[in-house]
C-alpha positions in Angstrom: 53.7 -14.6 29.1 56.3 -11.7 28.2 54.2 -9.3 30.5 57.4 -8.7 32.7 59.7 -8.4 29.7 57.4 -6.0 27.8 56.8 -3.6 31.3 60.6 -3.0 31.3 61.4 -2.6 27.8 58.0 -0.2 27.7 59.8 1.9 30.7 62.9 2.2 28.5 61.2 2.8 25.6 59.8 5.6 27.5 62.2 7.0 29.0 64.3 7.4 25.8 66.1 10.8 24.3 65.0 9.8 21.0 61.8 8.0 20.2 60.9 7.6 16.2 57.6 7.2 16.4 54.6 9.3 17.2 55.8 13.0 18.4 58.5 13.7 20.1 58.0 13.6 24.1 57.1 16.3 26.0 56.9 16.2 29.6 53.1 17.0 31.7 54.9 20.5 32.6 56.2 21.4 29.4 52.4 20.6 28.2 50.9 22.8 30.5 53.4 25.4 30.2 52.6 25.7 26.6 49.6 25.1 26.6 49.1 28.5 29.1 51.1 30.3 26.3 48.7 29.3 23.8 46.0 31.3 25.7 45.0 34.7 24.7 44.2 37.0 27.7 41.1 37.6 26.2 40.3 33.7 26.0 37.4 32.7 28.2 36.4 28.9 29.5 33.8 27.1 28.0 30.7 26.5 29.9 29.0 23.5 29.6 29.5 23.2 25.7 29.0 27.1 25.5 31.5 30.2 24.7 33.8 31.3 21.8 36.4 29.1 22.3 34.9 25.3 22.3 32.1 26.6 19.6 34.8 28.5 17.7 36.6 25.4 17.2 33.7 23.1 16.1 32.8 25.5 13.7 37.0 25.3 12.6 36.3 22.1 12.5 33.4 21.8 10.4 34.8 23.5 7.8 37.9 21.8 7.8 35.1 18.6 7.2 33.1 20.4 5.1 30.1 20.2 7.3 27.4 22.4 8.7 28.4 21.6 12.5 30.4 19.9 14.4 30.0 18.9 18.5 33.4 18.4 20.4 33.3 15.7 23.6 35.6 13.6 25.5 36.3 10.9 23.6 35.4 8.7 20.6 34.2 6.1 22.7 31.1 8.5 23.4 31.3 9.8 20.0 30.5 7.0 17.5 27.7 4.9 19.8 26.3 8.2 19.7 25.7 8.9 16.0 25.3 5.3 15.5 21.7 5.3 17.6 21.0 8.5 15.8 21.1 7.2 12.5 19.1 3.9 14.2 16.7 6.0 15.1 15.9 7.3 12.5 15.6 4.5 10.2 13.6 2.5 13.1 16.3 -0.6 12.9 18.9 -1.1 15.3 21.1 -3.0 13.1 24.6 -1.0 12.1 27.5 -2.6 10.2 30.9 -2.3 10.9 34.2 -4.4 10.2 35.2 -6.6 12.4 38.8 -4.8 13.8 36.3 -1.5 14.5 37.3 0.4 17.6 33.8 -0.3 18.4 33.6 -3.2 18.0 37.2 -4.6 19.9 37.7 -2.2 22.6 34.6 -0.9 24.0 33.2 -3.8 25.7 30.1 -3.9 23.6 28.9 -0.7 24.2 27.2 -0.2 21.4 24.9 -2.9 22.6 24.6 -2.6 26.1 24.2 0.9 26.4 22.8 1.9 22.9 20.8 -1.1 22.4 22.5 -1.3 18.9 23.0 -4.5 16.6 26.4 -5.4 15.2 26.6 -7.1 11.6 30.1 -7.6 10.3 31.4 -6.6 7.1 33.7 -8.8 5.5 37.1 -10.4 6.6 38.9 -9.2 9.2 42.0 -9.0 7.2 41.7 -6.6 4.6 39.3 -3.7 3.4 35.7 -3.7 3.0 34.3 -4.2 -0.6 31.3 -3.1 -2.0 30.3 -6.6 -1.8 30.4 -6.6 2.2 28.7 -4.2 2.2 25.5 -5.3 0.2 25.9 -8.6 2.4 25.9 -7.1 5.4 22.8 -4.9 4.1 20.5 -8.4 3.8 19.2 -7.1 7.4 17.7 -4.1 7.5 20.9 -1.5 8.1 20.6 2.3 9.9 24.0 2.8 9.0 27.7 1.4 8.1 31.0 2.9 10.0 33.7 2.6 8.0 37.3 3.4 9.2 39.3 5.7 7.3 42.7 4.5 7.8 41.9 1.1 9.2 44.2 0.8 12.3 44.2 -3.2 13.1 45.6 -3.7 9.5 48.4 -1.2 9.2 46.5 1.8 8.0 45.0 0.6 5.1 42.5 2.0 3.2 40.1 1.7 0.0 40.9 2.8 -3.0 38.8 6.8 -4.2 36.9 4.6 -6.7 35.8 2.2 -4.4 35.2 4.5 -1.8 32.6 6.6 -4.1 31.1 3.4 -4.6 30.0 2.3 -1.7 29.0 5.7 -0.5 26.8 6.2 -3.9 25.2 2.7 -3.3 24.6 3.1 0.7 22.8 6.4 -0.2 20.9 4.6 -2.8 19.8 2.3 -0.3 19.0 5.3 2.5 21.5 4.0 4.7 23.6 6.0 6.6 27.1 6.2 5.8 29.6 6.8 9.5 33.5 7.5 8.8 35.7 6.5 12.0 37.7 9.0 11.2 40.1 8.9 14.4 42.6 9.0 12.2 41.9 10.8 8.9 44.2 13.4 8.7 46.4 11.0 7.6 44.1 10.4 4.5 44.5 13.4 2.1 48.0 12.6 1.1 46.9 9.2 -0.2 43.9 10.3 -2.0 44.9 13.8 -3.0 41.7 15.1 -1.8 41.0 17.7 0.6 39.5 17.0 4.3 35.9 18.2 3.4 35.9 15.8 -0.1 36.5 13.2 1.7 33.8 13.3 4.2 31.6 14.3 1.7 30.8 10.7 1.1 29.7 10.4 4.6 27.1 11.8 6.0 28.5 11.8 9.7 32.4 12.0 10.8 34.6 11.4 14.0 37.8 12.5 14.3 40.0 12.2 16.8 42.9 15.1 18.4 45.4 13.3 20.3 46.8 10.3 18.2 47.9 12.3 15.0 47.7 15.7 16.4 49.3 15.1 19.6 46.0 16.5 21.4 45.7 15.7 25.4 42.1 13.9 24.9 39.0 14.8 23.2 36.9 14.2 19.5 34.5 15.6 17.6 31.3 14.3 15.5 30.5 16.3 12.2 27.4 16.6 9.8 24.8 18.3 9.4 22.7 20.8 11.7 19.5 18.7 12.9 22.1 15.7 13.2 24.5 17.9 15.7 20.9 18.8 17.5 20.0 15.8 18.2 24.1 14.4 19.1 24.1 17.4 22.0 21.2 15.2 23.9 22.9 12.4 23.3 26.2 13.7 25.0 24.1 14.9 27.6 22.1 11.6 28.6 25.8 10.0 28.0 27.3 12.4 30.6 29.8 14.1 28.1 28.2 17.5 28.5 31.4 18.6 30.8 31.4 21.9 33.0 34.2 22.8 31.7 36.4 20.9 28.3 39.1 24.1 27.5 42.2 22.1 28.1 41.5 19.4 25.9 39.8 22.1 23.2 42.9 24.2 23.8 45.7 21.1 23.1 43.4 19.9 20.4 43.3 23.4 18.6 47.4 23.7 19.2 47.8 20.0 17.8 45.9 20.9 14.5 47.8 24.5 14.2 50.9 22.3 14.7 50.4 19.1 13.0 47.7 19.2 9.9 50.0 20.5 7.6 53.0 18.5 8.4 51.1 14.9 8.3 52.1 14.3 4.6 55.7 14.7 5.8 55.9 12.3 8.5 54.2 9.9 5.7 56.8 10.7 3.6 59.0 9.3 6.9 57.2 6.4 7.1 57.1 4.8 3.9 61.0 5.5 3.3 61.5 3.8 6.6 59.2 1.3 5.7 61.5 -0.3 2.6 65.1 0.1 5.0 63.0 -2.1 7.5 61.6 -4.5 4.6 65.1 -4.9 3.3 66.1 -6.6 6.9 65.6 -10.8 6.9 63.0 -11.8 9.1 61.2 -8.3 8.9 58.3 -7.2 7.5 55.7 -4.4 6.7 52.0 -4.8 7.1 51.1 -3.6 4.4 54.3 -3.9 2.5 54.1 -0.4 0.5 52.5 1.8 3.9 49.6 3.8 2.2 49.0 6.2 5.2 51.5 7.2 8.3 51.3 4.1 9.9 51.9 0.3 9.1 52.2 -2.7 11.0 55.4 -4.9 11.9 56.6 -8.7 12.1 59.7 -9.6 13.3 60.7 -13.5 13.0 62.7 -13.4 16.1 63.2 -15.6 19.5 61.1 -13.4 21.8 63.3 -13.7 24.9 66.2 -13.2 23.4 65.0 -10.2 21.6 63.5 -8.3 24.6 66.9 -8.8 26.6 68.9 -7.9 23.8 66.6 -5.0 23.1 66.3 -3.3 26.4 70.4 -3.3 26.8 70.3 -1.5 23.4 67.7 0.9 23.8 69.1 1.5 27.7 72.3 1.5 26.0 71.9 4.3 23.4 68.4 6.1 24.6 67.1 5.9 21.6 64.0 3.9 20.6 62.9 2.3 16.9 60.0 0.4 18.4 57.5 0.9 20.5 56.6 -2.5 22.5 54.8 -5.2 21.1 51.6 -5.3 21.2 51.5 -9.2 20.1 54.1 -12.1 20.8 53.9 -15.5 19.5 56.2 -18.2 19.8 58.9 -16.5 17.0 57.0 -13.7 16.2 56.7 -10.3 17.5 54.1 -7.8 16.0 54.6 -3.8 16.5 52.2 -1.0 15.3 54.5 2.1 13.9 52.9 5.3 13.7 54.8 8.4 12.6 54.6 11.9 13.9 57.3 14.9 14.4 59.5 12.1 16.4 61.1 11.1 13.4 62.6 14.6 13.3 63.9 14.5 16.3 67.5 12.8 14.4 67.8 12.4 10.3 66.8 10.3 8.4 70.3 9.0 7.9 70.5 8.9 11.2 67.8 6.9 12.4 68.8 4.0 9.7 72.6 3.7 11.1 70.8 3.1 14.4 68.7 0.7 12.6 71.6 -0.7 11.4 72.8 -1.0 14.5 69.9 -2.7 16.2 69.6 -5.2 13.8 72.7 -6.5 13.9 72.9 -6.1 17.7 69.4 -7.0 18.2 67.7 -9.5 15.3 71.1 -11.6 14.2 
């Protein structure tokens, strides 16, 4: 139901001169182009994992992360099943925990299991943060390991709070279980915590991060820790088919996004959360979490559904500019929208983008 409304409201969306959220558009030649300028002439392609440039950057990386190595592959989808059966097997149990609204958990078809012969115990309720209490609950089997995610997407980019967080890593290392950040999206972390990269994945003893949500990256992720555990995660990508002939485009956009993007992330978050209160302070609207801890938060508009999807493709058609992305959920009266801000939101000010708010609202949502 909606499919047909959402498809054309997504081409509009897409299509806009001005989109707020994520970074601003750039077309597949524009990519390339730049891409090819960000190339040194004495730049060589990787090999098969090998060569300055891809190991250059997982060593960048590493010490961004504050780790001994670091192993780039295609995707976090390989990534985290990866160093989830390391950690498995080296405890001799196959059970991992991991909230329920994990990326591996909701949109990997199982993988975890049917590939990785892994066993899933959830921590806690789907609708808020792991405690320390979840986690000693989920523990009564015999745990390899816990992924936490660091934001936590499916509930607006929440996260726990530094004292919690030191918590649970202290009492998962007390237990010798491993601890596994999803960390696709923790560059957005340091401005909440005030704490570097590498103190933050301190508490874990392996990390994924991801290059082309935040950092506008083309594809592509890496898995941290230390040196025996990067060892034994290059045979994994192997048997797992990630060991490409060749990765430099991805390694290349991935190293531009992070030159471009890591130090700006606390300004887009200063974007978001000042957006966030002009769209709490419109009836029927409302922030998931109300106070956005991170760059991202989730939205509810009390609206008719039909009505809002005709009245919003005229407006966004109208205007070429875009506020919201397209729903991802619709309920009878309800429309839910995930809001993650990059360099988009400096494509107009800030005073501009709340007169078209403004705007839409009253166009749109009255």
């Amino acid at each position: 139901m909606y499919q047909e409304q959402i498809s054309e409201y997504r081409q509009a969306f897409n299509q806009s001169k001005h989109v707020m959220v994520r970074h601003a558009k750039r077309g597949m030649k524009e990519t390339l182009e730049s891409l090819a300028q960000y190339v040194n002439d004495e730049d060589a392609p990787d090999l098969y994992g090998s060569g300055e440039l891809i190991e250059g950057f997982e060593r960048q990386v590493a010490d961004l992360l504050g780790k001994e190595a670091a192993l780039f592959l295609p995707s976090g989808t390989q990534a985290q099943p990866i160093a989830l059966r390391i950690w498995a097997d080296q405890a001799h149990t196959p059970f991992v925990a991991m909230p329920a609204t994990s990326h591996v958990q909701l949109h990997e078809h199982n993988a975890y299991q049917v590939l990785y012969n892994l066993k899933g115990i959830m921590l806690g309720d789907e609708h808020r943060v792991p405690t320390l209490d979840d986690l000693k609950q989920a523990a009564l089997d015999p745990l390899a390991a816990i992924l936490l995610e660091l934001p936590m997407r499916e509930i607006g980019g929440q996260l726990p709070s530094w004292e919690t967080l030191v918590e649970q890593s202290n009492w998962a290392r007390s237990q010798n279980i491993k601890l596994h950040m999803d960390g696709a999206r923790l560059w957005q972390c340091p401005s909440y915590y005030h704490k570097s990269l590498a103190e933050i994945s301190a508490l874990f003893d392996s990390v994924y991060v991801s290059f082309y949500k935040d950092l506008g990256g083309m594809a592509g992720a890496v898995l941290a820790g230390d040196a025996d555990f990067i060892a034994k995660a290059k045979v994994w990508q192997r048997r797992a088919g990630g060991n490409l002939y060749a990765l430099y485009p991805y390694v290349l956009a991935a190293k531009q996004g992070l030159a471009k993007h890591l130090d700006n992330i606390s300004r887009y978050a200063f974007h978001c959360h000042a957006f966030a209160k002009v769209l709490n302070q419109t009836n029927g609207v409302q922030t998931w979490p109300t106070q956005p801890q991170t760059n991202m938060f989730r939205l509810r508009i009390e609206t008719d559904p039909e009505r809002f999807f005709e009245k919003a493709l005229q407006w966004v058609q109208k205007r070429q500019v875009a506020i919201l992305p397209p729903p991802y959920r619709v309920d009878n009266g309800l429309l839910w929208f995930e809001l993650s801000f990059g360099d988009g939101c400096e494509t107009l000010s800030e005073a501009q983008w709340n007169e078209h708010w403004d705007d839409f609202s009253t166009s749109v949502l009255s």
